[in-house]
C-alpha positions, 0 to 999 in steps of 0.5 A: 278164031282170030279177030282184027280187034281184040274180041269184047267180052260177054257181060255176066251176072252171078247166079245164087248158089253156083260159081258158074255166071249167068252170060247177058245176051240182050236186055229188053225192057218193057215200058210202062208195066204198073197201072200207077206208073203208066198214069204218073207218065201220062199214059193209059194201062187200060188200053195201052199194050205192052211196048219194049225198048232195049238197053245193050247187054254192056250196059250191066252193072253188077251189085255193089259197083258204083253207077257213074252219073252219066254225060248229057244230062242232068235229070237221071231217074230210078226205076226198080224192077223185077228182072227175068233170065231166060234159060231158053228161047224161041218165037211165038212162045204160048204164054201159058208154057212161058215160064219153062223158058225162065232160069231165074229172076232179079232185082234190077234198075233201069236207070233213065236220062229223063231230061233226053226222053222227054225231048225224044217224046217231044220229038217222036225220035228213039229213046236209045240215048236216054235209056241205052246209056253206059251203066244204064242196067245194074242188076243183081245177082240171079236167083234160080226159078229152080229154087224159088219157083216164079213169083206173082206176087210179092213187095218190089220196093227202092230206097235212096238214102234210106228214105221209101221212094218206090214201092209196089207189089208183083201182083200189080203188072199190068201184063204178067212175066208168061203174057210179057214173054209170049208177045216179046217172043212175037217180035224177036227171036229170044234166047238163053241169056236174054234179059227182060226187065218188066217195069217200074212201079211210081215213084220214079224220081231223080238221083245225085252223086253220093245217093246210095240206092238200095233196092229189092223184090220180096223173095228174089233178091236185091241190089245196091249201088252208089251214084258216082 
């Protein structure tokens, strides 16, 4: 096919134990998805339920690539994350067959101009600015579920600089990856490639150029990058 323009070309990750890539369709993100995050951000994990923004798919940071500070802020948080690849997609997706449409899962970071999401809040405006920036999701390579099956449980921690600032465990989602999928898959049509990233536990907290970020979840993977 012929374009007017040269064609852009699909993000991708690496995937554990193939040569083949895993190509990035969209990136959904589900927002305040550990009961002791939500309260360090002023909200309710006992009422509240689930809610998503989204992060374009160029947004991608592979690991082991540098995160570029990024322009209009100067309040740049951290937020770990176990990310999930779907290998297929659909609507209205019972929670309890969610998991068939899993390829793999990551570790990954959903990196935030906190200073423009509070003035969004404030606002009522959209997040895109704050959360939808260039280099805003580095993740790391993707482990097939084939290989480790789907994990419930297990440490998600972050590093920066080698001192502990976030560290929780996989049990501790307030909505589980099968409950997260069923009802992302109520508002869009999801589909091979999609991303979701399920929600950082506290800690959150601001990073500088030269910090290196050294991440992971127990038994899927982990990432690092250095702020530029």
């Amino acid at each position: 096919m012929e374009y007017v323009v040269p064609a852009p070309s699909t993000p991708s990750l690496a995937v554990e134990g193939s040569h083949a890539r895993f190509p990035v369709r969209r990136i959904y993100c589900v927002g305040r998805n550990y009961a002791d995050h939500a309260r360090e951000m002023g909200g309710d994990p006992d009422r509240e339920p689930p809610f998503f923004f989204m992060k374009p798919a160029d947004a991608i940071v592979t690991d082991g690539n540098d995160f570029p500070y990024p322009t209009r802020t100067t309040d740049v948080h951290h937020e770990m994350e176990l990310v999930v690849a779907l290998g297929r997609g659909g609507t209205n997706i019972a929670a309890a067959s969610a998991l068939d449409h899993v390829f793999g899962y990551a570790a990954g970071l959903d990196m935030t101009r906190r200073d423009l999401q509070a003035e969004a809040k404030k606002q009522g405006r959209p997040w895109d600015t704050a959360k939808g920036f260039d280099h805003a999701a580095p993740c790391g390579r993707i482990m097939p579920a084939a290989s480790i099956g789907h994990p419930a449980a297990g440490a998600i921690w972050l590093k920066v600089n080698g001192e502990s600032r976030q560290r929780s465990d996989l049990s501790q989602l307030v909505w589980k990856v099968p409950e997260v999928i069923g009802y992302l898959s109520t508002l869009f049509t999801l589909a091979a490639g999609d991303l979701i990233y399920t929600g950082t536990p506290a800690g959150v907290g601001p990073v500088k150029r030269g910090d290196v970020l050294e991440g992971g979840v127990d038994g899927v993977g982990t990432i690092q990058l250095e702020v530029v």
